[in-house]
C-alpha positions as CSV (number, residue, x, y, z in Angstrom):
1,X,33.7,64.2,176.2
2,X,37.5,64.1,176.5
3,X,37.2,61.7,179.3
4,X,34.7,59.7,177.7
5,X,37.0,59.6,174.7
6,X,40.1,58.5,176.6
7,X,38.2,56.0,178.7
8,X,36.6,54.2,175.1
9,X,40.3,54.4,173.0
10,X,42.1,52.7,176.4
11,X,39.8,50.2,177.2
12,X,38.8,51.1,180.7
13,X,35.0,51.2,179.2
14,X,33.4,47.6,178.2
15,X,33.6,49.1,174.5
16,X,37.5,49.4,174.7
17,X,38.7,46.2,175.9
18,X,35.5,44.9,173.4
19,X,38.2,43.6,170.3
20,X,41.0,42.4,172.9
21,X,38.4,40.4,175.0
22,X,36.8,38.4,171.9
23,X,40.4,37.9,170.2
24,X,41.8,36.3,173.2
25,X,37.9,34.2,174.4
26,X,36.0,33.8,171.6
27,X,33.0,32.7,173.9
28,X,33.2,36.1,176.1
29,X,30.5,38.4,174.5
30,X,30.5,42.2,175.5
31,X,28.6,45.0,174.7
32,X,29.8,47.9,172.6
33,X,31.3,50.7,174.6
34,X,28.0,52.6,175.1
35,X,26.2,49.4,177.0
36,X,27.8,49.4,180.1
37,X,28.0,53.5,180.5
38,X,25.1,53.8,179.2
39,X,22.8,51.9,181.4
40,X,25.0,53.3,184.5
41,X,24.9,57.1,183.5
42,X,21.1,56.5,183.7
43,X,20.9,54.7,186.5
44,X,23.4,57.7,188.1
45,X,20.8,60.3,187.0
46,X,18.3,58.8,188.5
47,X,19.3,58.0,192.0
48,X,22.1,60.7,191.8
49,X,19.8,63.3,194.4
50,X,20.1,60.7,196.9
51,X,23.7,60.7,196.5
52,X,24.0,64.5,197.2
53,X,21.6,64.3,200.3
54,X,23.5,61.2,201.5
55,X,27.3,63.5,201.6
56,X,25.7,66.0,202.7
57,X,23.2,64.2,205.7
58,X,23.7,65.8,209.1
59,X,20.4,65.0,209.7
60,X,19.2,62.0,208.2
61,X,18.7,61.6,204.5
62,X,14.9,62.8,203.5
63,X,15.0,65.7,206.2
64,X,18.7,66.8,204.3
65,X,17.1,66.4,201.1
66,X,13.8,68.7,201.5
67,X,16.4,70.8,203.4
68,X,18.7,70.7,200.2
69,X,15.5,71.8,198.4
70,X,14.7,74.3,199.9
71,X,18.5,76.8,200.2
72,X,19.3,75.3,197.0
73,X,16.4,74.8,194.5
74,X,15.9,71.2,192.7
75,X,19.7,71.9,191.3
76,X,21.0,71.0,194.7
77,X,19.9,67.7,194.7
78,X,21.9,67.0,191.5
79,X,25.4,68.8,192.4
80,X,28.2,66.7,191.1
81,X,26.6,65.3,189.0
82,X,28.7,65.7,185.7
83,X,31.8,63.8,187.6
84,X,29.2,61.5,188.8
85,X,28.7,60.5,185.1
86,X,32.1,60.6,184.4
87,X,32.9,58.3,187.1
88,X,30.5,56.1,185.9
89,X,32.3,55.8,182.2
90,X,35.0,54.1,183.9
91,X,34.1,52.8,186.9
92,X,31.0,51.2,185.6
93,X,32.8,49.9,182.1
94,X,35.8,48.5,184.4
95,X,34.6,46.2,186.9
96,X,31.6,45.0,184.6
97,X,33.9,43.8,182.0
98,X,36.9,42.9,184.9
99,X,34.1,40.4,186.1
100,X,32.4,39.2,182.9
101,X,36.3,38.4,182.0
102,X,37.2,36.8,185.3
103,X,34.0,34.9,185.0
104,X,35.1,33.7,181.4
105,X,38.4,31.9,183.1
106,X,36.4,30.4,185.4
107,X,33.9,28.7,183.8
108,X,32.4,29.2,180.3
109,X,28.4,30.4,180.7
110,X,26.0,27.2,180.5
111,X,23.6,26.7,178.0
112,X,20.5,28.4,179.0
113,X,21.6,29.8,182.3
114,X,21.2,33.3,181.3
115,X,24.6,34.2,180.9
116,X,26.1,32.9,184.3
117,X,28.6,31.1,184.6
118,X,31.9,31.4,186.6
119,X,31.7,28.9,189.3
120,X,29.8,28.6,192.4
121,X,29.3,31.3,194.9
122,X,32.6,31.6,196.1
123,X,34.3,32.3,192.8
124,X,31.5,34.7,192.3
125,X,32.4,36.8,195.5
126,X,36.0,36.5,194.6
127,X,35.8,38.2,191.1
128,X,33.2,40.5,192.2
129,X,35.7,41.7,194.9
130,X,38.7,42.2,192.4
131,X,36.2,43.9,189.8
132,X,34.9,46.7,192.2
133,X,38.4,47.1,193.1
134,X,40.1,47.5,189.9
135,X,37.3,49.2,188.6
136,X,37.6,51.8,191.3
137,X,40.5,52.4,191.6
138,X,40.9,53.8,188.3
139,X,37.3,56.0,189.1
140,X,38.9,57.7,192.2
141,X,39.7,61.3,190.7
142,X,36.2,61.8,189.5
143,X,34.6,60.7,192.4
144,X,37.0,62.6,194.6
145,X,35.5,65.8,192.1
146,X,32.0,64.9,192.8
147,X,32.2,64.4,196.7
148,X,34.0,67.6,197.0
149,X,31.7,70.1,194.5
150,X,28.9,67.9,196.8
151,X,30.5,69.0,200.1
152,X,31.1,72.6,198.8
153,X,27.3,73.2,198.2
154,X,27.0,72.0,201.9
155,X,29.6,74.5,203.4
156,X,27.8,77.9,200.9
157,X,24.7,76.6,201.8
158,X,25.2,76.5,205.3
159,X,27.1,80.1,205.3
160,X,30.9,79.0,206.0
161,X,31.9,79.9,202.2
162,X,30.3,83.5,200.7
163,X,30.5,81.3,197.4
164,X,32.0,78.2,195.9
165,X,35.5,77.7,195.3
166,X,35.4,75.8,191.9
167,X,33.8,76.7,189.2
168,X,33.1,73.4,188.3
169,X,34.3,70.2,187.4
170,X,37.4,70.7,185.6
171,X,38.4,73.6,187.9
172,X,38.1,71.9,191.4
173,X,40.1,69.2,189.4
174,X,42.9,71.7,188.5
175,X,42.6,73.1,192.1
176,X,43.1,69.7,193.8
177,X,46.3,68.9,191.7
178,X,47.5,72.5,192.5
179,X,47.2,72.2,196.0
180,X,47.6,68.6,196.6
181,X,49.5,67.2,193.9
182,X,48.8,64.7,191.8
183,X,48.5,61.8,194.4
184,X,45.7,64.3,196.0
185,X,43.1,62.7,193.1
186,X,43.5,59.6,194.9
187,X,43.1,61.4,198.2
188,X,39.9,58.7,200.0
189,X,41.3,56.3,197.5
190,X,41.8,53.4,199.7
191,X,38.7,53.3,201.5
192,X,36.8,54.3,198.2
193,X,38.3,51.4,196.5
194,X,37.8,49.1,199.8
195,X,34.3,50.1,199.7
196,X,34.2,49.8,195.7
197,X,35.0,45.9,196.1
198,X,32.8,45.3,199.3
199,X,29.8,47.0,196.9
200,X,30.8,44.5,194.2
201,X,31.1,41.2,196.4
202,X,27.8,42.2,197.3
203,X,26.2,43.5,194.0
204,X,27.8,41.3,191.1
205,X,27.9,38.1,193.0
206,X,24.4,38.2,194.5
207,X,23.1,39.7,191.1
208,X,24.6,36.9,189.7
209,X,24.0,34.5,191.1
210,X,20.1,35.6,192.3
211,X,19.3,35.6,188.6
212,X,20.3,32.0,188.0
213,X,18.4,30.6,191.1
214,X,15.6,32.4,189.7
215,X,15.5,31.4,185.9
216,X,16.3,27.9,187.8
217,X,13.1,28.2,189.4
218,X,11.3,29.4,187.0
219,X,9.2,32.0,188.9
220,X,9.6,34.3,185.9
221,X,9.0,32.4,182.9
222,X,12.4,33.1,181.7
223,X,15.4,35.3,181.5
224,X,12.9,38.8,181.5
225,X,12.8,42.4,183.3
226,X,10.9,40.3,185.6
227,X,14.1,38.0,186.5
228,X,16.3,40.9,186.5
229,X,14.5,43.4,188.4
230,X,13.9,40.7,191.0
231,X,17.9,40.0,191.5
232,X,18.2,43.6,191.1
233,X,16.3,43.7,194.3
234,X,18.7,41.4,195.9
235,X,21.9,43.0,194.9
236,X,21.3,46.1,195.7
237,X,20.0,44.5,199.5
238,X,23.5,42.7,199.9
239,X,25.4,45.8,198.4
240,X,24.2,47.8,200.8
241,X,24.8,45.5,204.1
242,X,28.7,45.2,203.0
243,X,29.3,48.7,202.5
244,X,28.0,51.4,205.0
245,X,31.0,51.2,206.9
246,X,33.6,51.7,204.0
247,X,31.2,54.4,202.3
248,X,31.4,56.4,206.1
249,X,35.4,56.6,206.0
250,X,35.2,57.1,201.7
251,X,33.2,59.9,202.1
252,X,34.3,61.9,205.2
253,X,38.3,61.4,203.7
254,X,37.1,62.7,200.2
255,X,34.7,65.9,201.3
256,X,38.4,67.4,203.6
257,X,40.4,69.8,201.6
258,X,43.9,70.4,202.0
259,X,47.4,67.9,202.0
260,X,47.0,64.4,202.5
261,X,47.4,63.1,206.4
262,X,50.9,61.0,207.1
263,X,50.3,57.0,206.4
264,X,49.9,56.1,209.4
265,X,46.8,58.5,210.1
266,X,44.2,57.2,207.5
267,X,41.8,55.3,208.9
268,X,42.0,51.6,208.4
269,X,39.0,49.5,208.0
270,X,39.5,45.7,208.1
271,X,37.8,43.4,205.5
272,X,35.9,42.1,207.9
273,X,34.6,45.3,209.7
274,X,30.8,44.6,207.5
275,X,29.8,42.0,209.4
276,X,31.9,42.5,212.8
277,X,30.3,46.2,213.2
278,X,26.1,46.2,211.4
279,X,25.1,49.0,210.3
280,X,23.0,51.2,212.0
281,X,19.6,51.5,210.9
282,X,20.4,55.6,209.9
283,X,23.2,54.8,207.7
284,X,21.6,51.5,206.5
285,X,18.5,52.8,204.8
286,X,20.1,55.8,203.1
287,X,22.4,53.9,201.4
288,X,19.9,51.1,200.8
289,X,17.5,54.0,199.2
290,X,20.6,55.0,197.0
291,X,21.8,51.5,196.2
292,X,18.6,49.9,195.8
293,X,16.8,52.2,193.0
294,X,20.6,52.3,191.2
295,X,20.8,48.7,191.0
296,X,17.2,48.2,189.5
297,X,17.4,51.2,186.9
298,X,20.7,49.6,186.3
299,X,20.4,46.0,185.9
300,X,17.3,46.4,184.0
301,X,18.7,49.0,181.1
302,X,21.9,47.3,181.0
303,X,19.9,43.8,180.1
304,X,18.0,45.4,177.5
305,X,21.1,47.6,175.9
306,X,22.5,43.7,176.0
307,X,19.6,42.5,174.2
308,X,19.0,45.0,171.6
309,X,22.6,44.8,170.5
310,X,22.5,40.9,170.5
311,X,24.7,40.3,172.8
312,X,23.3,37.7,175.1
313,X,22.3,38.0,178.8
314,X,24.5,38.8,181.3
């Protein structure tokens, strides 16, 4: 509650930055601060087991998760998840109002586009790159929490700890600042960002701009859950392709304990590494069954929370 209280009164959620943003572009019309946290902390909760079988995956994702099952009880599936909904209260409000912003500047939404607006493609990638970004970059410390109580589950269940270190979530917070310092939150942070804006060029963009070749088309019959669950379908496809490789090095940085490694040792992972290295079929799917039921829970609340406070489409 603290957090979600400091992320609402600073503006890192869509609620926050609600009065600055329609002060400064009267056209730019956000959802109160529950919308965009909202529709994500659902979406979280439902894909959220996949998460925790995907961190914890020596063996491939559905043979981890029965195997998570079974040592652990249904509760394993869902470890970490209360910084995973955390996360999500200012990662989530961030980047969707960073883009919907961005998008403003570029070009005002057309008249019966469903919201769009922004620019062609390129622009689109461009501000869906900065949003995930920016948006992640201030989610780091809580999803450094979640992969490490996620990674601590692995290590008791597999017999190397006689029991967990943290308590919970505030405690392996306190712990991490104790032992690392404070730049320890941010410990993974550049590949977690890196893979925060690949996600976003991916999601936002082809979300985006999916939905307005569709209500184009007119295969829907308008701007419905039909139209969004279809470029749901696509944006969580493209998300996935652009970040497997960021998401290996996010995760595996995040889930080791102890000081941070010199500079010069962090792995670095080029831009460009999506589409020079494809992703293997084992990490592809995973992450496409993680991504692809988040983006469609998603995208489909968050239109409706849009809708049934007025607010127009996205």
């Amino acid at each position: 509650g603290e957090l979600a209280g400091r992320a609402t009164s600073s503006g890192g959620g869509p609620g926050g930055g609600t009065a600055t943003a329609a002060a400064a572009m009267p056209g730019l019309r956000q959802p109160p601060t529950p919308a965009n946290p909202g529709a994500a902390g659902t979406a979280g909760g439902v894909v959220h087991p996949g998460q925790a079988s995907a961190v914890r995956r020596p063996y491939g994702a559905v043979r981890m998760a029965l195997e998570l099952v079974r040592r652990e009880g249904v509760r394993g599936l869902y470890a970490g998840l209360s910084p995973a909904l955390v996360r999500h209260i200012f990662y989530t409000g961030t980047r969707i109002t960073v883009y919907e912003r961005l998008r403003q500047y570029g070009a005002p939404p057309a008249e019966g586009s469903g919201g769009g607006g922004g620019g062609g493609l390129a622009a689109k990638l461009a501000m869906g790159l900065t949003a995930g970004a920016v948006g992640q970059a201030v989610a780091v410390p809580a999803d450094l929490v979640k992969v490490r109580l996620q990674a601590e589950g692995r290590l008791v269940a597999s017999g190397k700890l006689a029991a967990p270190r943290f308590k919970g979530m505030w405690d392996c917070l306190r712990q991490i600042v104790a032992a690392e310092g404070v730049a320890g939150l941010w410990r993974g942070g550049g590949p977690a960002v890196q893979r925060a804006a690949l996600v976003n060029l991916g999601e936002l963009a082809t979300y985006d701009q999916a939905k307005q070749a569709i209500l184009a088309s007119g295969l829907t019959g308008g701007d419905n859950v039909a139209a969004h669950a279809a470029s749901s379908v696509c944006s969580g496809f493209f998300a996935s392709v652009v970040s497997v490789p960021a998401d290996v090095v996010k995760t595996r940085m995040m889930s080791q304990a102890g000081p941070m490694p010199p500079p010069q040792a962090a792995p670095a992972l080029p831009l460009g590494a999506p589409f020079a290295l494809p992703p293997s079929a084992g990490r592809f799917l995973p992450t496409w069954a993680r991504l692809g039921p988040w983006q469609l829970v998603f995208w489909t609340t968050y239109e409706q929370a849009r809708k049934a406070c007025d607010l127009g489409a996205f």
